[in-house]
C-alpha positions in Angstrom: -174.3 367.7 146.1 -172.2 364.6 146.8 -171.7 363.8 150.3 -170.9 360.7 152.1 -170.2 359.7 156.3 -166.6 360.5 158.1 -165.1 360.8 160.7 -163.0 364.0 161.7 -160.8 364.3 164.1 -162.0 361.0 165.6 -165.5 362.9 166.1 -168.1 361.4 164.4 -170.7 363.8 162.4 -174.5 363.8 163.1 -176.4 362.4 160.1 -179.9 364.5 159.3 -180.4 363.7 155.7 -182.0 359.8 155.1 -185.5 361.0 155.9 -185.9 364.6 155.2 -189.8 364.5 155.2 -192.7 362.8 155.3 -195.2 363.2 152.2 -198.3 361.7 150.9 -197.7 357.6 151.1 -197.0 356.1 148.0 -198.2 353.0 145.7 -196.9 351.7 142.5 -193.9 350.1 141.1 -190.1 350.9 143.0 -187.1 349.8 141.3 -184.4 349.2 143.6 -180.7 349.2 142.8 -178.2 347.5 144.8 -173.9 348.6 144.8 -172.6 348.1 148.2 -170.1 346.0 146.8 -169.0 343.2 144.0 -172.6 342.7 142.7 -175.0 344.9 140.4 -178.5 344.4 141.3 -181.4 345.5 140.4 -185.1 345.0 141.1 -188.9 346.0 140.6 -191.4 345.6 143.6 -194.7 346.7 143.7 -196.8 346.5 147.5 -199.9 345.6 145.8 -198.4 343.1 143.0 -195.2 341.9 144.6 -191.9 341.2 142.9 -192.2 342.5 139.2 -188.7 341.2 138.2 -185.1 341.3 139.4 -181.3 341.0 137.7 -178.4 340.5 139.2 -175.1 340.6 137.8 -171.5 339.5 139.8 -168.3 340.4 139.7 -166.8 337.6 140.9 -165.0 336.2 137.8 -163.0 340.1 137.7 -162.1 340.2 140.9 -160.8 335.8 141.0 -157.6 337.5 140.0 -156.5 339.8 142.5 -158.2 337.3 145.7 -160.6 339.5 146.8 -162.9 342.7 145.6 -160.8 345.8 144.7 -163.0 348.7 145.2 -161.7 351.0 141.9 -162.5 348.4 139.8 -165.8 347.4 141.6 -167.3 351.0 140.7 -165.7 351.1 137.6 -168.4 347.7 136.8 -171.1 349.7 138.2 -170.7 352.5 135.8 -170.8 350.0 133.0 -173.2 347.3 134.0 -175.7 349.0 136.1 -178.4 351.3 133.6 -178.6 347.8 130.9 -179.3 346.3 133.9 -182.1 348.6 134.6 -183.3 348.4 130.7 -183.5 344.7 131.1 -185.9 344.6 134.2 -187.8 346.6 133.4 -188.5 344.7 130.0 -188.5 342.1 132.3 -191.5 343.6 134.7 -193.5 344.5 131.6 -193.6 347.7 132.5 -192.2 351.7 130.8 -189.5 353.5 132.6 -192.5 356.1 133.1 -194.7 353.9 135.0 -192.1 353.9 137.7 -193.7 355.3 141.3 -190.6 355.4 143.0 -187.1 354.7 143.3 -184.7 353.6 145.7 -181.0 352.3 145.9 -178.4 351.4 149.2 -177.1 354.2 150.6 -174.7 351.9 152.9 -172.8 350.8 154.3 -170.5 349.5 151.9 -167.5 350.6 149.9 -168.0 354.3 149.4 -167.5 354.4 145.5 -169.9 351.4 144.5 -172.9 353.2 146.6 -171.9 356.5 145.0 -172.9 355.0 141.7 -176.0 353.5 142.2 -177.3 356.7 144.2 -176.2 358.8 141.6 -177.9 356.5 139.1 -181.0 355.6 141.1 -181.2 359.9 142.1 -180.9 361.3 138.2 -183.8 358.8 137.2 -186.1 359.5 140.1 -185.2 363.5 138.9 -185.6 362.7 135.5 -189.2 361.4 136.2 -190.4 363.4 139.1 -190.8 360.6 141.9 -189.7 360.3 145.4 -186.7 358.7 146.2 -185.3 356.9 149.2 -181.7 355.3 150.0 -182.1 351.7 152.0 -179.9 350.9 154.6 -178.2 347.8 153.1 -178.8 345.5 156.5 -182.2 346.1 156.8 -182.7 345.2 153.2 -180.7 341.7 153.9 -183.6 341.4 156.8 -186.3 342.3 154.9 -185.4 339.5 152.4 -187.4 336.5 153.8 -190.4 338.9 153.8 -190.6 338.3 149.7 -191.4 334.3 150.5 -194.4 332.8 151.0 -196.3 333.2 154.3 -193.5 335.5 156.2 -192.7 336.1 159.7 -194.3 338.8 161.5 -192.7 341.1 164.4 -191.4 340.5 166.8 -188.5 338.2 165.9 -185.0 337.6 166.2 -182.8 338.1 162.9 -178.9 336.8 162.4 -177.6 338.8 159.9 -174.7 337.1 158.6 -172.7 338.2 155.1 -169.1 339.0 154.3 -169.1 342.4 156.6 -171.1 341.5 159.3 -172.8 339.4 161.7 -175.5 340.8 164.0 -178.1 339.3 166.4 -180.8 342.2 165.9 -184.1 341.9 167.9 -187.0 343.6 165.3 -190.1 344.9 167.2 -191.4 346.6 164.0 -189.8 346.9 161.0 -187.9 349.9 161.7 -188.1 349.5 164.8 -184.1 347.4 165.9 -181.9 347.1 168.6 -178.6 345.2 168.4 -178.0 342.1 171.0 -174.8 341.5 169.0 -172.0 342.5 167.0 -168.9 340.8 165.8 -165.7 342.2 167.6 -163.6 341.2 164.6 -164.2 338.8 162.0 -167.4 338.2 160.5 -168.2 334.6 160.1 -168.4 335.5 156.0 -165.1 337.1 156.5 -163.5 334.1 158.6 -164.8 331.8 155.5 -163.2 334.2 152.9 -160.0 334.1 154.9 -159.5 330.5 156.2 -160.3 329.3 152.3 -157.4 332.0 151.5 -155.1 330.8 154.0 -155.3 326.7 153.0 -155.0 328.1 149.1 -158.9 327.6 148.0 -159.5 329.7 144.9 -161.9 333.0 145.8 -164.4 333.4 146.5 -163.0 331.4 149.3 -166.4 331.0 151.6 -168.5 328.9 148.8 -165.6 326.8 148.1 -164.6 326.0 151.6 -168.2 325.1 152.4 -167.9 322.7 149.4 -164.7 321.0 150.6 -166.5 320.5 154.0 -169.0 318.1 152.7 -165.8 315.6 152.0 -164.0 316.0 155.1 -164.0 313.0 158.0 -166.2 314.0 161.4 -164.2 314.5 164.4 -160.7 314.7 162.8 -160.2 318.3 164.0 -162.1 319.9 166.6 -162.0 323.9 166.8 -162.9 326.1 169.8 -166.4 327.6 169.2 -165.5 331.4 170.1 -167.4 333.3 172.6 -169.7 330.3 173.7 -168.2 330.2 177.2 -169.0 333.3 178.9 -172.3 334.9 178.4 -173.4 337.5 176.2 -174.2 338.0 172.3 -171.3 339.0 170.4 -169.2 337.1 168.1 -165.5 337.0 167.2 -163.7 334.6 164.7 -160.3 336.1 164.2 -159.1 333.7 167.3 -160.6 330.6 165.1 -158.8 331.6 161.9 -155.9 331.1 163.6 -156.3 328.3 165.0 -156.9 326.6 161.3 -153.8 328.4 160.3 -151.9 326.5 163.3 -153.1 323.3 162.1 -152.6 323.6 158.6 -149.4 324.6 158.7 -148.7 321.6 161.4 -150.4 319.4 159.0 -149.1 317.1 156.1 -151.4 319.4 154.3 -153.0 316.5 151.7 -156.3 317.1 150.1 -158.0 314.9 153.1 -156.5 317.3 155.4 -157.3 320.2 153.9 -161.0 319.2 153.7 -161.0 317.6 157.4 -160.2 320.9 158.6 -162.8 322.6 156.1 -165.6 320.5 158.2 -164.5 321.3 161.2 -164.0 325.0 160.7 -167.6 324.8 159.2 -168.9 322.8 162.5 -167.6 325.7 164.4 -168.9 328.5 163.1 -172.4 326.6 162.4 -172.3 325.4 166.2 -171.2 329.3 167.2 -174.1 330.9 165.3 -176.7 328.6 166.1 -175.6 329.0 170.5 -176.2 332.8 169.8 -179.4 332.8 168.3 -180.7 330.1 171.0 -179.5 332.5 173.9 -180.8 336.0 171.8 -184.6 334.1 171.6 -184.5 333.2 175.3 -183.5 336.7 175.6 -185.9 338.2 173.7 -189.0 335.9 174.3 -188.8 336.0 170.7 -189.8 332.7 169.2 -189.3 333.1 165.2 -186.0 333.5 163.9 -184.9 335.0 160.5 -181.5 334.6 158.8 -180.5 336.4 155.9 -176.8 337.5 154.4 -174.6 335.1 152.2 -173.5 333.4 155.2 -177.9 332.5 155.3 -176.9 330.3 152.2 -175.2 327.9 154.4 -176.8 324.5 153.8 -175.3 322.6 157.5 -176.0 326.2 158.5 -180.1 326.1 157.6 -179.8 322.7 158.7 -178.7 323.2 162.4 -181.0 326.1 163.1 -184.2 324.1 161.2 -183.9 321.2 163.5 -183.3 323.3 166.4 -185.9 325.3 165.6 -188.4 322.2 165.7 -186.9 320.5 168.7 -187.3 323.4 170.7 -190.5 325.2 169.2 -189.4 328.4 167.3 -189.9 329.2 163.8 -186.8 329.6 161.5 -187.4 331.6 158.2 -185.1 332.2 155.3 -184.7 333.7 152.1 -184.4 332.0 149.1 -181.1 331.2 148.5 -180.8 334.2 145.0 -181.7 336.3 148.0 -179.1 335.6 150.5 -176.4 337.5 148.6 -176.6 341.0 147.7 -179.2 341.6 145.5 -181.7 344.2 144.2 -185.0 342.9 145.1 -184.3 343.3 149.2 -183.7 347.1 148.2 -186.9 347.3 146.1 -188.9 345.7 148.5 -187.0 347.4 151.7 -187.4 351.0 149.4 -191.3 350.2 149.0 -192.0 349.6 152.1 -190.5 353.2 153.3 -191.7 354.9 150.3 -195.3 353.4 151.1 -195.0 354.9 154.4 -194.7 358.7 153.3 -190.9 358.7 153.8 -188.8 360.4 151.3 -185.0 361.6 150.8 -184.0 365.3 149.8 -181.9 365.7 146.2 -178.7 365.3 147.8 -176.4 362.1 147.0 -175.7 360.9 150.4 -174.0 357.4 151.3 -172.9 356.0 154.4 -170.0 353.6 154.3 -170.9 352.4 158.0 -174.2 353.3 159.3 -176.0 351.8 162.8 -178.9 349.3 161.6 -180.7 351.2 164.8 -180.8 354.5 163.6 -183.2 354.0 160.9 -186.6 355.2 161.6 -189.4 353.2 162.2 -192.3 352.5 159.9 -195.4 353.2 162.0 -194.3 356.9 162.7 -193.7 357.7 159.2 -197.4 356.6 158.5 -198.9 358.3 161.4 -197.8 361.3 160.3 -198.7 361.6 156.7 
């Protein structure tokens, strides 16, 4: 059965599937499979031996020539790239497709027909072989991420999500355990990137190449508003900052220097924005460690900012490595373990969610206690 999230009649559905039981915990290798979007990505994480191996393979170069991802042809890639990509780590984790303990893949959010073929994929193996299988909310498996460094944060904490779709402030108690201080109105600040690049004619993917251009752009020759910072509260909106850019681009003389000069200041912005939000979530919270994650985490002026503000005002700041801030399949593999390790499992059915609450996942500790 194939089955995926609406909305009918402007009512929304209740959603029963994602952990149909609990079972006997598991331990062993999980291959994870990432398709939310424009990147195949797969992984093998094992809780006792760590990151076996992980491929990722982008779609970037295809989708240069239309500006921006067209879902059709996104799945289409899937179909094509995703089970050599699952031969090849697993050659690259040393180990048979039969020694596999688990299996799990994003269920969403994301475009509908990308996560339809990786949980059709990732659900006929875990058949095949007769192992549980679980889908990953894609979020938490973006916050999960710096958990595969070296000495990583423990709950409680504050995470900024940040990638093309989103940006959240989440506050995590437990892993499993989230509630939302803040969501973008609009824009995302990955979004805003992708869009501003677009709009002063940057080749896509606009967000990389617009941080680029920043780095040669003169201080204090533009100055943008930093949205949302003068009231309280955590949410964020960029749709009133990509246009202003627009305004002064097209009231520019639009030479190169131009272009970058407002490139750094757009950047300035949206670093000074972020890092003002996580600040007031912390004192919020009490929280004093912070985690980033999402493309947007790849940021360098971006890891800068929150880095020194972390050690001038005495809270921890963690990231992934930067393979690991873009969608990828070992933040599946090791979000998927971690669940699957705790007793939960999924039914047979293929369900996706293109939007699904980070909050509605279940916690960890309750699947354990009751296996």
């Amino acid at each position: 059965m194939l089955r995926w999230w609406a909305r009918i009649d402007g009512k929304a559905g209740y959603y029963t599937g994602m952990v149909s039981h609990i079972a006997k915990p598991l331990a062993g290798p999980v291959l994870g499979v990432e398709t939310s979007c424009d990147e195949t990505g797969v992984a093998v994480f094992d809780t006792a031996r760590g990151l076996l191996a992980h491929t990722l393979y982008s779609q970037i170069r295809m989708h240069a020539d239309y500006g921006g991802v067209v879902p059709e042809l996104a799945s289409r890639d899937h179909v094509r790239k995703l089970l050599p990509l699952v031969r090849e780590t697993l050659a690259r984790a040393g180990i048979g497709v039969r020694e596999l303990a688990g299996v799990a893949y994003t269920a969403g959010p994301g475009l509908v027909g990308a996560l339809l073929v990786g949980a059709a994929a990732a659900r006929a193996l875990a058949w095949a072989l007769e192992v549980p299988a679980i889908g990953v909310h894609h979020m938490e498996g973006h916050l999960l991420a710096p958990m595969l460094e070296a000495d990583p944060p423990q709950p409680p904490f504050v995470a900024l999500l940040v990638s093309g779709g989103h940006s959240m402030l989440v506050e995590v108690a437990a892993i499993g355990r989230y509630r939302l201080l803040g969501d973008t109105l609009d824009d995302a600040a990955g979004e805003a990137f992708d869009k501003t690049a677009k709009l002063m004619g940057l080749p896509y993917p606009g967000g990389p190449a617009l941080a680029a251009l920043a780095g040669t752009g003169r201080p204090g020759a533009f100055r943008f508003a930093r949205p949302m910072t003068d009231r309280p509260g955590l949410d964020f909106s960029f749709s009133g900052l990509k246009t202003q850019v627009l305004l002064a681009w097209q009231a520019s003389d639009r030479s190169e220097q131009t272009r970058a000069d407002i490139a750094r200041a757009f950047e300035e912005a949206i670093v000074e924005t972020l890092a003002i939000k996580c600040r007031r979530a912390l004192a919020a919270t009490g929280a004093r460690s912070l985690i980033v994650a999402g493309g947007v985490g790849a940021n360098r002026n971006l890891r800068a900012a929150l880095a020194e503000a972390g050690q001038r005002e005495g809270f921890r700041v963690a990231f992934p490595r930067l393979e690991f801030c873009t969608d990828n399949g070992a933040m599946i593999a090791y979000a998927g373990a971690l669940r699957l390790a705790a007793g939960q499992r999924q039914d047979t059915e293929i369900e996706v969610r293109p939007r699904w609450p980070l909050e509605e996942l279940p916690p960890l500790a309750a699947a354990a206690a009751s296996a």
